[in-house]
C-alpha positions in Angstrom: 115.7 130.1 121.2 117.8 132.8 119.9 116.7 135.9 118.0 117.1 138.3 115.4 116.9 141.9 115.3 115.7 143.2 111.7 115.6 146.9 111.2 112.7 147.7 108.9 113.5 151.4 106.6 109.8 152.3 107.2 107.2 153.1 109.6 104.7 151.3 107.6 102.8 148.8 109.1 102.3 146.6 105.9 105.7 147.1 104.9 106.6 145.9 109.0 104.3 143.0 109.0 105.3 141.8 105.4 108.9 141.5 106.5 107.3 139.9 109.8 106.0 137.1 107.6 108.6 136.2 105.6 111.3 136.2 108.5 108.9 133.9 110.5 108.5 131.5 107.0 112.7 131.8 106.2 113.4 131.0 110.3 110.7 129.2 112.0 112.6 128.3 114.8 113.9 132.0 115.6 112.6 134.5 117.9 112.2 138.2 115.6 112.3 141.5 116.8 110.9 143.8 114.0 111.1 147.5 114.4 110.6 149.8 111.9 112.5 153.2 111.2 111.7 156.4 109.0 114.7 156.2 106.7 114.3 158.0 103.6 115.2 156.6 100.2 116.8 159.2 98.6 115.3 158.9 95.0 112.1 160.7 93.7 108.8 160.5 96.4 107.4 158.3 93.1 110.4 156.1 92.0 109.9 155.6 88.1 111.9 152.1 86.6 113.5 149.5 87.8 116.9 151.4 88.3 115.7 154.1 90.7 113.2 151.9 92.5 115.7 149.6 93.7 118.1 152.2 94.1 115.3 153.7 97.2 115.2 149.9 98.2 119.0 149.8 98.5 119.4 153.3 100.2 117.1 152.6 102.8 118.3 149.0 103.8 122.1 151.3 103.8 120.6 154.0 105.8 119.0 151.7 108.6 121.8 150.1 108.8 123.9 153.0 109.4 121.0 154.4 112.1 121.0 150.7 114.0 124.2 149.1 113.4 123.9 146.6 116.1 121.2 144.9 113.8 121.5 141.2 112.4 119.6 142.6 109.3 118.2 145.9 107.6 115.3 145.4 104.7 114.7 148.2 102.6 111.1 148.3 100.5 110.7 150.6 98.4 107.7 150.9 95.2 107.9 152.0 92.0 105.8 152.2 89.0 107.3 151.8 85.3 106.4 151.7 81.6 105.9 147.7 79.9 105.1 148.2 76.3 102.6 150.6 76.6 100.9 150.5 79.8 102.1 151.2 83.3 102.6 148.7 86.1 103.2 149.2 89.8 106.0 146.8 91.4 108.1 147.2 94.5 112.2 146.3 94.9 113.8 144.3 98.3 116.5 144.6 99.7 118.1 142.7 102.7 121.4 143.7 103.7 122.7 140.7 106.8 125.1 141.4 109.6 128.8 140.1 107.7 127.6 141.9 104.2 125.9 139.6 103.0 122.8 141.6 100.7 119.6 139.3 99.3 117.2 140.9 96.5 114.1 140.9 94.7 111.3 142.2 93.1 107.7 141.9 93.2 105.6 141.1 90.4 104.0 143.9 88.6 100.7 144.6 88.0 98.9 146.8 85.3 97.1 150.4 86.3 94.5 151.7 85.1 94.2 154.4 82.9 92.4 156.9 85.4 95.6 156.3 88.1 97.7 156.8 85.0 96.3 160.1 84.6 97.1 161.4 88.1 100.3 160.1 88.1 101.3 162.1 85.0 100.0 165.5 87.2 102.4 164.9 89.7 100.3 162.3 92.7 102.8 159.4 94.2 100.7 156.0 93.3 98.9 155.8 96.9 97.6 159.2 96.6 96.1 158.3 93.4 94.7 155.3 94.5 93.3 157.5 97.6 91.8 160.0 95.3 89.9 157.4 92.3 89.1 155.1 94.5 87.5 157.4 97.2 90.3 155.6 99.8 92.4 157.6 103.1 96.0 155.9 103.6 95.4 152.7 101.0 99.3 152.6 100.7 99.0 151.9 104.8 96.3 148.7 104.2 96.1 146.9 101.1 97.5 149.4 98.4 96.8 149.5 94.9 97.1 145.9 94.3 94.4 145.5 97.1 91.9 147.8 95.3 92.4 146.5 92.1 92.1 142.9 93.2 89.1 143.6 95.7 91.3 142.3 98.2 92.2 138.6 96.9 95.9 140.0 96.8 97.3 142.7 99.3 100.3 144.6 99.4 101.2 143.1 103.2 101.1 139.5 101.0 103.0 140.7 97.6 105.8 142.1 99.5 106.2 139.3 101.7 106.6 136.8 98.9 109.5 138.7 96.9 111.0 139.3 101.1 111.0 135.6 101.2 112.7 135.4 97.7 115.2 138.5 98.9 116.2 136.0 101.6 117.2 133.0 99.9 121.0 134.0 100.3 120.4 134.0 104.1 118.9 130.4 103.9 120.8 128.7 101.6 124.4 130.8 102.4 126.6 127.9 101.7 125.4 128.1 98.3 125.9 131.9 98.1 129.3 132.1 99.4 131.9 133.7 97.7 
């Protein structure tokens, strides 16, 4: 059985265990090792839009891949909230970046926050911190984040990310159809 090493740009363990999960769907017959790695994204601590969020997504799958070369993949998560008509959602950006160049993306789906998170976020608090702080949590970005508290658990963060992962991978399944 042959395996493949995937550099994680995090030390997160739902951000590690949802690329876990969508490695083992994409390559059920491969061995993984999964390590994870602080490699910081560059853009603001609370990424705001599409544009910068995927930006942190894209600089930390880039900057683990420049720490662990010898990788057969780098995945960069990175979170972000933004403005849809007038409320604010939260959403995250992938991005896998494969051995010979080749780069997958996608996004999450986004979900809408409520007004009393919205408020903190204007003072200044990154998302989980908010979410720590309304709903009386320590760490919620580290367990089910605010998708898990706002869905009571039916939906966590581990399980969000690892669906748009899979999606980000679909150039590494299909490659014949991706090829240049």
């Amino acid at each position: 059985m042959s395996q493949l090493h995937i550099i994680v740009a995090s030390q997160n363990p739902v951000k590690i265990s949802a690329v876990e999960k969508a490695f083992e769907v994409a390559f059920p017959s491969v061995s993984l090792k999964v390590e994870g790695k602080k490699i910081p994204s560059e853009v603001s601590d609370q990424p705001y839009g599409d544009e910068e969020t995927y930006e942190g997504a894209f600089n930390r799958a880039s900057g683990a891949k420049k720490r662990v070369p010898e990788a057969d993949f780098w995945v960069g998560v990175e979170g972000g909230i933004g403005r849809n008509q007038d409320q604010i959602e939260a959403f995250a950006w992938m991005v896998i970046i494969g051995s010979h160049g080749q780069k997958g993306q996608a996004r999450t789906a986004s979900f809408q926050l409520p007004p009393a998170v919205i408020e903190l976020l204007t003072q200044g608090y990154e998302l989980g911190d908010a979410n720590d702080r309304v709903f009386g949590q320590l760490h919620s970005k580290q367990k089910g984040g605010a998708v898990g508290l706002l869905t009571e658990g039916r939906i966590d963060r581990a399980s969000l990310y690892a669906h748009a992962l899979l999606l980000a991978l679909i150039p590494f399944m299909q490659p014949s159809l991706f090829e240049k």
